[in-house]
RODREN-474719 format. One line per field, with one value per residue (C-alpha): x, y, z; residue in three letters. Coordinates in nm, 4 decimals, padded with zeros to 6 digits. Example, Ala and Ser with C-alpha at 12.3 -4.5 7.8 and 13.67 -1.06 7.14 Angstrom:
BEGIN
u	c(01.2300	01.3670)
v	c(-00.4500	-00.1060)
w	c(00.7800	00.7140)
type	c(ALA	SER)
//
This chain:
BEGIN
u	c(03.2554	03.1890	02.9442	02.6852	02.7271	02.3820	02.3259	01.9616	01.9241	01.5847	01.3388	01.0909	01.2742	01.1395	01.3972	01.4199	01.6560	01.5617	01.4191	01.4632	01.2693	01.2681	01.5020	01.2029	01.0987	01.4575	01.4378	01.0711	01.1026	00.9578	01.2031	01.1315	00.7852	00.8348	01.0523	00.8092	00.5045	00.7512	00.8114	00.4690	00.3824	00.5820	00.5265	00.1722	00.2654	00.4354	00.7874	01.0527	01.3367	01.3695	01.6796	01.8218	02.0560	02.2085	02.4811	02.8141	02.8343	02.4913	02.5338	02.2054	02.0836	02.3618	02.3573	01.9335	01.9240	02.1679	01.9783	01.6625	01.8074	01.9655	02.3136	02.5570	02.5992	02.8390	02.9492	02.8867	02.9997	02.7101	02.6646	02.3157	02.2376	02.5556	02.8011	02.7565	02.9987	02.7236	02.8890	02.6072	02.5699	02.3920	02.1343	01.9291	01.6933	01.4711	01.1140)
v	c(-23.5226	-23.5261	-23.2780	-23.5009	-23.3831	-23.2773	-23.2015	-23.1190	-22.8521	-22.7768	-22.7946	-23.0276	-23.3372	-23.6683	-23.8951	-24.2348	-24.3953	-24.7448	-24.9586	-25.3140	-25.6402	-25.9448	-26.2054	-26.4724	-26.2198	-26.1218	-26.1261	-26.0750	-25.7386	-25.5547	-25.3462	-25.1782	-25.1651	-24.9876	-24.7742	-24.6882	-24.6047	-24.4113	-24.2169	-24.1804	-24.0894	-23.7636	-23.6498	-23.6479	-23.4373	-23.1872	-23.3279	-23.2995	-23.4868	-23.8332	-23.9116	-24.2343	-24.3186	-24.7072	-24.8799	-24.8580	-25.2546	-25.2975	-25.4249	-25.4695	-25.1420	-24.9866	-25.1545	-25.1309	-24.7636	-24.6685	-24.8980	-24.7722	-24.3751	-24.2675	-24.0494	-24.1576	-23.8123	-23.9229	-24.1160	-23.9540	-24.1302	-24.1507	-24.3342	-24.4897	-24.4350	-24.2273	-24.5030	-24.7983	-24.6268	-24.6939	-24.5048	-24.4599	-24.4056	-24.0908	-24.1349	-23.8322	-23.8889	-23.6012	-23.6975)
w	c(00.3685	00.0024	-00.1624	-00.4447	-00.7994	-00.8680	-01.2144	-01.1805	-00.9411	-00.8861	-00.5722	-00.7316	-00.6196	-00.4557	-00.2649	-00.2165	00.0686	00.0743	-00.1903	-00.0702	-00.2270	-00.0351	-00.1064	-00.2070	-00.4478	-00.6192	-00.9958	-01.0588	-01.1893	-00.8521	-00.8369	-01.1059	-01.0893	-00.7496	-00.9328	-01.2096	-00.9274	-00.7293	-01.0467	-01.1109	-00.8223	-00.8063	-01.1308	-01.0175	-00.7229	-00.9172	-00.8822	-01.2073	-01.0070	-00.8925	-00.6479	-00.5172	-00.2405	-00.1924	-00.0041	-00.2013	-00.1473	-00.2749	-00.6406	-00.7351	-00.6724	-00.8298	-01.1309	-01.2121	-01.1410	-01.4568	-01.6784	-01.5760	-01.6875	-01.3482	-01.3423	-01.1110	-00.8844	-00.6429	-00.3109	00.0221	00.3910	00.6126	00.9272	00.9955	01.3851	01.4273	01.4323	01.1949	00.8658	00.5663	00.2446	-00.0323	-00.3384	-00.5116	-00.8189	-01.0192	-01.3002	-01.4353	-01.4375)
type	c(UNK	UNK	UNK	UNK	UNK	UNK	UNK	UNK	UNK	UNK	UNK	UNK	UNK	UNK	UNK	UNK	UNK	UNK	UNK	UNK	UNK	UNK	UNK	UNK	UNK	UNK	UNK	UNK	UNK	UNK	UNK	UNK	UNK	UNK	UNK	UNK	UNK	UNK	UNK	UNK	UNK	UNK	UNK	UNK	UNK	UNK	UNK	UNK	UNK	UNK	UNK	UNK	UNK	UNK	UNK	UNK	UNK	UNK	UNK	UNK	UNK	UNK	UNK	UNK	UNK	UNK	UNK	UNK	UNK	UNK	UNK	UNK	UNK	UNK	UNK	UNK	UNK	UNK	UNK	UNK	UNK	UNK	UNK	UNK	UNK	UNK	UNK	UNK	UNK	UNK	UNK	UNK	UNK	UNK	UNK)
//
C-alpha cells in the first residue's frame, strides 16, 4: 500500500472524500463553490489544512482541484466495501 506525500503535516486538517455534482448541473461552477464553503467552513472551525481524495479515473476532479491551489500528494489503492478496487487520488491545500 502506498504511504500519501503529505507536505503539510499538521492536525488541523478537514477531509473531503466525495464531492460529486449532478450530471444536469455539470459546468455551472458548483463545484467550486462547494469547494470555496467547504474551505470556509474549516477555517472557521479552526482548521489550516484542506484535503481531498478522488477516483484515479475521475478527470474532472482531478483536474479542478490543481487549478483551484491543491498539491497533488499521491495515489493510494483502496477498496470501497472491501472488495470493489477504487484507487484515489490524494489532494492538500493549506487554508
Amino acid at each position: 500500500m502506498k504511504v500519501a506525500d503529505w507536505h503539510i503535516l499538521h492536525n488541523q486538517v478537514a477531509v473531503i472524500h466525495t464531492l460529486t455534482i449532478h450530471p444536469d448541473r455539470a459546468g455551472q461552477g458548483l463545484a467550486r463553490q462547494m469547494v470555496a464553503f467547504a474551505e470556509d467552513t474549516a477555517r472557521s472551525q479552526g482548521k489550516t489544512v484542506m484535503r481531498f481524495d478522488t477516483g484515479v479515473s475521475n478527470a474532472v476532479s482531478n483536474h479542478l482541484y490543481p487549478t483551484i491551489g491543491y498539491r497533488f500528494a499521491g495515489m493510494v489503492d483502496t477498496f470501497f466495501m472491501g472488495y470493489v478496487h477504487c484507487p484515489l487520488n490524494l489532494y492538500e491545500k493549506k487554508l
